[in-house]
C-alpha positions, 0 to 999 in steps of 0.5 A, a space after each residue: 713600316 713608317 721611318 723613324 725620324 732624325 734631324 740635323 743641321 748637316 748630313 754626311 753621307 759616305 766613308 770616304 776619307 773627305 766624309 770624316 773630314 766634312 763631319 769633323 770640321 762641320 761639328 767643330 764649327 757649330 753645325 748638329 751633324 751626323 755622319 753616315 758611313 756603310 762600315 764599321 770603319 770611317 776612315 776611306 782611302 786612309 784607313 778602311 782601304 788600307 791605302 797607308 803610304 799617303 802621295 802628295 802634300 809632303 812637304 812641309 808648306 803643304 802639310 797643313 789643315 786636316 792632313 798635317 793634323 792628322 799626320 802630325 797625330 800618327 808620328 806621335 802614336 807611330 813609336 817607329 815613326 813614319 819612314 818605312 818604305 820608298 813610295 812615300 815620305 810616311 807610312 803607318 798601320 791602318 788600325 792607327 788611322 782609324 783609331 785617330 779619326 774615331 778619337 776625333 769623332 768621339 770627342 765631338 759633341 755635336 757629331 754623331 756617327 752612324 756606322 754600317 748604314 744604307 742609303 736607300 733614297 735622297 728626298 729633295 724639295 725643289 732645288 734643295 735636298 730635304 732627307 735621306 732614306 737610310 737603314 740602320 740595324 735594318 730599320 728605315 730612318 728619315 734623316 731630314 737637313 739643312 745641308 747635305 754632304 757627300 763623303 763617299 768614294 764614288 759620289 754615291 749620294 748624287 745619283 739619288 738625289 737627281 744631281 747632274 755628274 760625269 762619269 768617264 773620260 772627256 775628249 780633248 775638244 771639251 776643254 783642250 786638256 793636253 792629256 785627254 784622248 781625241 773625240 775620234 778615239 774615245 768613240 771608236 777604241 773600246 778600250 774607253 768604254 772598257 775603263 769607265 774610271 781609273 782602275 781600283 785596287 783591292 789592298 792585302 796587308 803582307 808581313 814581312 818575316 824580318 827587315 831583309 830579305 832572306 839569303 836564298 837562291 831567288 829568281 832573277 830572271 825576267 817575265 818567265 821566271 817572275 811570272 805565274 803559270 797562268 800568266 798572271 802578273 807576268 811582269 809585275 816584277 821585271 822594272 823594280 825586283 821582288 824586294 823593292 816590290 815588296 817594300 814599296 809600301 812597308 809600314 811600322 812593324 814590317 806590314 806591307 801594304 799590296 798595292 801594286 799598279 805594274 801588272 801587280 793588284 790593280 783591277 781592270 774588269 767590268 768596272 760598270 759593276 760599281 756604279 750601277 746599283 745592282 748589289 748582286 753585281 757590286 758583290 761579284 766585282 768585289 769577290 773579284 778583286 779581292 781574288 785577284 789580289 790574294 792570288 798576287 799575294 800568293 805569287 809574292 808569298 811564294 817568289 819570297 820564300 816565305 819572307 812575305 806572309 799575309 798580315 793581320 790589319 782590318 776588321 773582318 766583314 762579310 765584305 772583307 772576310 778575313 784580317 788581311 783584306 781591306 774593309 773597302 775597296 780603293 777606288 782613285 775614282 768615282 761619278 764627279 759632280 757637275 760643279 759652279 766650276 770644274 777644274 781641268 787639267 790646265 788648272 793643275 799645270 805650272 804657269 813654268 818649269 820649275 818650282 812654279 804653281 798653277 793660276 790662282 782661280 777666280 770667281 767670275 767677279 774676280 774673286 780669289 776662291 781657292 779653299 784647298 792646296 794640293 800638288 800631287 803630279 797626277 797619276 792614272 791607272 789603267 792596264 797597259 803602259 802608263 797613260 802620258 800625262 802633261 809634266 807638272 813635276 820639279 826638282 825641291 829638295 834632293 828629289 821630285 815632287 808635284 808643283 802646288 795648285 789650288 781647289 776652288 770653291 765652286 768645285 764643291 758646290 752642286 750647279 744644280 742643288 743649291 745646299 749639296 756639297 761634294 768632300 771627296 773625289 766626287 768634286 766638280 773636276 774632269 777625268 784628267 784632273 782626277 788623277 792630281 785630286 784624288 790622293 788621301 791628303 788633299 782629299 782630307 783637306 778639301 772634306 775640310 773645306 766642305 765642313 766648313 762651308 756647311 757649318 757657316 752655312 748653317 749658321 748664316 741661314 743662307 744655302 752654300 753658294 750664297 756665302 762669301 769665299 772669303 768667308 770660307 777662306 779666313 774661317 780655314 786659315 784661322 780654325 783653332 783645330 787645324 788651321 789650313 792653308 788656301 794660298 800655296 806658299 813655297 817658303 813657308 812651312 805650316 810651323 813658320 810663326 808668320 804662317 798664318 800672318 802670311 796666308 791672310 795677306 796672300 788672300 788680297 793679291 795671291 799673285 804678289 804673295 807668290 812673287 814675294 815668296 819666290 824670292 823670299 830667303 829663309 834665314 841660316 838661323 831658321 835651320 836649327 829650330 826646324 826639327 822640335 816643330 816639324 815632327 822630326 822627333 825620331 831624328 838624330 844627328 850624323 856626320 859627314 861629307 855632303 856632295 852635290 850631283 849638279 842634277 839638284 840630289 845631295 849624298 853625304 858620305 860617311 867615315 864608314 864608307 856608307 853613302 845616304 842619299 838625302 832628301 828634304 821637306 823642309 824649305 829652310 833645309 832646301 835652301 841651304 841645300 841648294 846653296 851648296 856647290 862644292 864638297 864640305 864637311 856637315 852636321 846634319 840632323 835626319 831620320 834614316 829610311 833604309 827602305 828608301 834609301 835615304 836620309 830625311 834631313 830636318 835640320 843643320 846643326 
């Protein structure tokens, strides 16, 4: 049968989290795009794979583009609001991601979406790829383009279209990675070829029965008394107990997002399975890991005495077949695209200790190229004990959070296909890297950047890597949708009126910039209007004692007796905080996690 025909100005294939980003900021610049995921759902990471406790990003400098759009969305339709457990500043329920990202979708007039479609073959003419070879509602389609994207989880597209990429580790004598194994090991430990990637997790959605858990006689034993008969996650509880497990990842209306890394639902089994196109093997993997997380659930339901039961969230599918299973799987990791530049793991690194950024990228004419501001603290999943990573963590308001560093452009750009464009984790980075540009937030904005690039393009006649980064650069930070940040600024939060002012400047000497920004003070003043413009509309006032531990964390005490850690991600907030030396009476504006626990101040009053 002769394929049917499509033509567009953009493709996007894969339902990751950076492909609906892509698409989105493709359309909103001009580009005819059509979106192409596997599922019903488009959301990746973000919705479709229940990962609903986003890591990195939470600060408010960094909330920007995308992420801070999307983020501010999810407050506004989340009547609890977003501070429901200890693993992250925001929690939500997947059906409302995904309701957000098909209304953005919707709304777009020049973006089509094509859910639950396979992508068959790649067509490339020269150093272009020229179609896609898709099935949808099982008839043959030629997509032809002017620029690809790749969107997906595990760089689905790259292999297809004959694109160099990387899958697996990197020793340490390729680029000097301080975290990255000898030579010498990786070929002689099995453990390497037995954990080509970073290990995904199948997510169960929970509900909890009420807010506490019940008073009932519990085991509070170790390894023995946690553990199940067969040995199964036989210390998943020995470090946190079954209560702070279990509300680790709770979500609006007492949903509980199952994704555990200590002993607890990741899966470490024949991962190959994933990447080697077989289905019949990709569906024996799945199968697998969708057990292994209800039998966790199992262990958790019946260690809680019926306080936990399994939730209802997703869509039910022939890959998911039940409303508690996630619509995908949550992959931290798939094939990398070999990129006009790869970032390593010196790159993500602080230059000092402290509140410090990464190196500004360059091109190797000189030229500023970061596209994306992401700090995540970088994180690896594997079985056993936690692979030692290089400290790229500080003290900022009342707790610890990633130090800033920057994506750069030709991270995104195929080395070898001149109009093929990585979205998601399939970037030009190394294994190590990986774990600090893998997380929800940083991945919507640099899909951002890719849509945005493709979208100029395309309206340039010119093949991605012929456009100027500061083209690219000045379009992000001025997009009238969700401007997004390219220079890390510490003092200035996505709803400073200077915002944009100060990112354009940053553009011509990002060193100074940062320089100036250190040793900028925000003003007392600054500290009441925090709250209306930064999302804080579930805060409310409260009263008492503020006490510093010396150690850069804060309690307030209060009349009742009741003592609240606090936090903060505001810098106004901060640093007042941090001015803060003694013992004193306070008015504080602040939304309370009892999961946490702690305080979220978003202003003084």
């Amino acid at each position: 049968m002769s394929p049917q025909q499509q033509s567009c100005d953009v493709v996007v294939w894969g339902g990751g989290t950076g492909g609906v980003a892509a698409a989105l900021q493709s359309a909103r610049g001009g580009a005819q795009t059509l979106l192409l995921t596997p599922g019903a759902w488009l959301g990746g990471m973000v919705s479709a794979a229940g990962v609903c406790c986003p890591d990195g990003n939470e600060l408010s400098p960094w909330q920007t583009g995308l992420w801070g759009a999307f983020l501010r969305e999810l407050e506004r339709r989340e009547p609890e609001g977003l501070d429901h457990n200890w693993v992250s500043c925001f929690g939500y329920k997947p059906d409302t991601a995904e309701s957000i990202l098909q209304d953005w979708v919707k709304a777009e007039p020049l973006l089509q979406w094509w859910p639950e479609c396979r992508l068959d073959a790649v067509k490339r003419h020269g150093l272009r790829v020229s179609s896609l070879l898709v099935e949808r509602a099982t008839e043959p389609w030629q997509v032809d383009c002017e620029v690809v994207v790749d969107g997906s989880d595990r760089g689905e597209l790259l292999p297809l279209a004959d694109a160099p990429f990387r899958l697996g580790w990197e020793a340490h004598e390729q680029w000097n990675e301080p975290s990255a194994p000898s030579r010498q090991r990786l070929e002689s430990d099995r453990f390497f070829a037995d954990q080509p990637v970073q290990s995904p997790t199948w997510v169960v959605m929970g509900q909890l029965a009420s807010n506490r858990m019940p008073q009932v006689p519990l085991a509070t034993g170790r390894t023995s008394e946690f553990g199940s008969p067969s040995g199964l996650f036989r210390h998943c509880l020995d470090d946190f107990g079954l209560e702070r497990t279990l509300t680790y990842g709770r979500l609006p209306g007492g949903l509980v997002m199952l994704n555990w890394p200590l002993d607890g639902n990741d899966w470490h089994e024949g991962l190959g399975r994933g990447f080697c196109g077989e289905a019949q093997n990709e569906a024996d993997l799945f199968a697998a890991m969708q057990s292994h997380s209800l039998q966790f659930a199992a262990l958790l339901q019946e260690k809680s005495h019926g306080w936990l039961q399994l939730g209802r969230a997703f869509p039910e599918s022939a890959k998911a077949p039940a409303p508690w299973l996630a619509a995908m799987p949550y992959w931290r990791e798939g094939r990398r695209c070999i990129g006009r530049r790869t970032v390593i793991e010196q790159d993500l690194l602080p230059l000092r200790e402290g509140q410090s950024v990464a190196g500004m990228p360059k091109t190797s004419d000189g030229e500023f190229e970061s596209i994306a501001v992401g700090n995540y603290a970088n994180d690896h999943h594997y079985p056993g004990p936690d692979w030692p990573l290089a400290a790229k963590s500080c003290r900022w308001g009342g707790r610890w959070t990633g130090t800033p560093f920057c994506i750069p452009y030709g991270a995104l750009l195929s080395n070898s296909i001149t109009n093929l464009i990585a979205a998601d984790k399939g970037i030009s980075t190394s294994h190590m890297a990986n774990g600090a540009t893998r997380l929800q937030p940083l991945v919507l904005n640099v899909g951002q950047a890719a849509g945005m690039a493709a979208a100029l393009a395309v309206r340039a006649s010119v093949a991605p890597d012929a456009l100027s980064v500061r083209h690219v650069q000045e379009a992000l930070i001025q997009d009238p949708w969700a401007p997004a940040a390219v220079v890390p600024l510490w003092s200035t939060p996505w709803h400073h009126p200077q915002w944009r002012e100060r990112q354009l400047a940053a553009l011509d000497d990002p060193e100074q910039a940062l320089a100036l920004e250190s040793a900028r003070e925000v003003p007392l003043a600054d500290l009441s209007g925090v709250v209306p413009q930064a999302g804080g509309m579930h805060a409310s006032q409260w009263s008492g004692d503020l006490h510093p531990d010396a150690k850069g964390g804060f309690e307030l005490h209060l009349a009742s007796g009741e003592c609240w850690p606090l936090i903060t991600l505001e810098p106004a907030v901060h640093q007042w905080l941090m001015q803060i030396e003694a013992s004193r009476p306070v008015q504080l504006l602040a939304v309370a996690n009892p999961w946490g626990p702690w305080l979220r101040v978003t202003g003084v009053v």
